[in-house]
Steps between C-alpha positions, in 0.01 A plus 500: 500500500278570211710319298484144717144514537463535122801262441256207696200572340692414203641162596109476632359558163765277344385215766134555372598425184733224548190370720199521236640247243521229798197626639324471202669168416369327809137594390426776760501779261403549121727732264270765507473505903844511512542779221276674764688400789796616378358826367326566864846443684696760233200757528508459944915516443460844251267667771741387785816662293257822414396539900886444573598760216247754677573418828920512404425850321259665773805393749748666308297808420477546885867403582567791187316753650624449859882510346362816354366638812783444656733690262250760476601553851832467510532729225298775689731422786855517295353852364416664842828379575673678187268811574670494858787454359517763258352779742727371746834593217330815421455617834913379515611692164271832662710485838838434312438792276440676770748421754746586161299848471547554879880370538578757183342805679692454751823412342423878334407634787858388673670616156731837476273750353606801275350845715613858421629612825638889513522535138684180409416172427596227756411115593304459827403169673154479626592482869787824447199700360298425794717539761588826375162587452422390877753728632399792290155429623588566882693779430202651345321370823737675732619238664880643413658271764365166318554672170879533554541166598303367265711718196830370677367097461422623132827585438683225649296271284490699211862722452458461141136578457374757261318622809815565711579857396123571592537279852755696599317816444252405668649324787700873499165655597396267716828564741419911426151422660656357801707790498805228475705763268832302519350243383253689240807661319670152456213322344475862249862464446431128379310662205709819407789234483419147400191675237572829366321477246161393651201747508510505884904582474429912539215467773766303730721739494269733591419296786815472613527872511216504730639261733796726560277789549316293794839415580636848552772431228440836285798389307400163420124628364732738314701237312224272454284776297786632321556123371148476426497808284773433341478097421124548401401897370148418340394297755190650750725441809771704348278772486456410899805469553581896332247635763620331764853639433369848474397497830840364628710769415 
């Protein structure tokens, strides 16, 4: 635009001066009026072009600073959005990590763990340990009836377990409690036979003495301590089992 206006003032300056000669050929106007003439029309056309230049650069100033403005704000946007953003993937990473933390614990948790069970080391799942431990728990209660059946489930589950020596023991005692000898000396006999070497090998026999006693079977108590003293000598039922014989005879 700027560049038309000042493109006709041109071709209006160059009319001027195409003008003056004729005008001042026809008598109308002497050299000098025309010099001035001339020099009036290029001083009115330089003060147009400067207004134009000032007008042209105030308009672009403002169009310059409104751009700016405007990307001012769209920056401020674009970096709330990348602070969102970036809280947003942290907040991510922070539940990932620990969803990963979580899902390992309880892989671990559900792992076979090393335990020393009656002198020996052993595997144990989580869930064997605690079911034993639950049945244990009532027979410590006294609740003998749900102790039994809860030491039979064990062992169905669990035949292998490092804790089956011990859950027949127990389960042993918790038929003796219910005065369910036949039963009682079974469970003992589980231990003398299938774990003679475990720690609770001499105190089943013993207990299998004692359930012939309440049975009336003097003979069978006999046996039963006689095998006991024999099969384990140092051991503090054998030393039982010796008195116990004593008063037999």
């Amino acid at each position: 635009m700027k560049t038309i206006i000042k493109s006709t003032l041109t071709a209006a300056l160059t009319a001027a001066f195409c003008c003056a000669p004729l005008q001042a050929h026809a008598g109308l106007f002497d050299d000098d009026e025309a010099r001035k003439a001339i020099l009036d029309i290029r001083a009115r056309i330089d003060n147009l072009n400067n207004r134009l230049d000032g007008k042209a650069d105030k308009t672009t100033n403002l169009d310059l600073a409104a751009q700016n403005e405007q990307l001012r704000q769209e920056i401020a946007k674009l970096r709330g959005q990348v602070e969102v953003l970036a809280n947003e993937l942290a907040n991510e990473q922070r539940r990932q990590k620990d969803f990963y933390t979580d899902l390992d614990t309880r892989l671990r948790k559900m792992e076979p763990q090393k335990a020393t069970v009656d002198g020996r080391e052993v595997e144990i799942e989580p869930a064997e340990q605690k079911t034993y431990e639950t049945a244990l728990a009532l027979f410590k209660a006294g609740d003998y009836k749900n102790a039994s059946a809860a030491f039979s489930s064990f062992l169905r589950n669990y035949p292998q377990s490092g804790f089956a020596a011990s859950a027949n023991y127990w389960l042993g005692n918790t038929y003796y409690a219910q005065r369910d000898y036949r039963n009682a000396i079974t469970s003992q006999q589980m231990v003398v036979k299938n774990y003679p070497d475990n720690p609770k090998a001499p105190d089943a026999l013993l207990n299998i003495a004692s359930c012939y006693t309440e049975l009336r079977d003097k003979a069978a108590a006999k046996k039963a301590l006689e095998a006991l003293v024999a099969q384990y000598p140092d051991s503090a039922a054998a030393r039982t089992a010796k008195e116990r014989l004593a008063s037999l005879r």
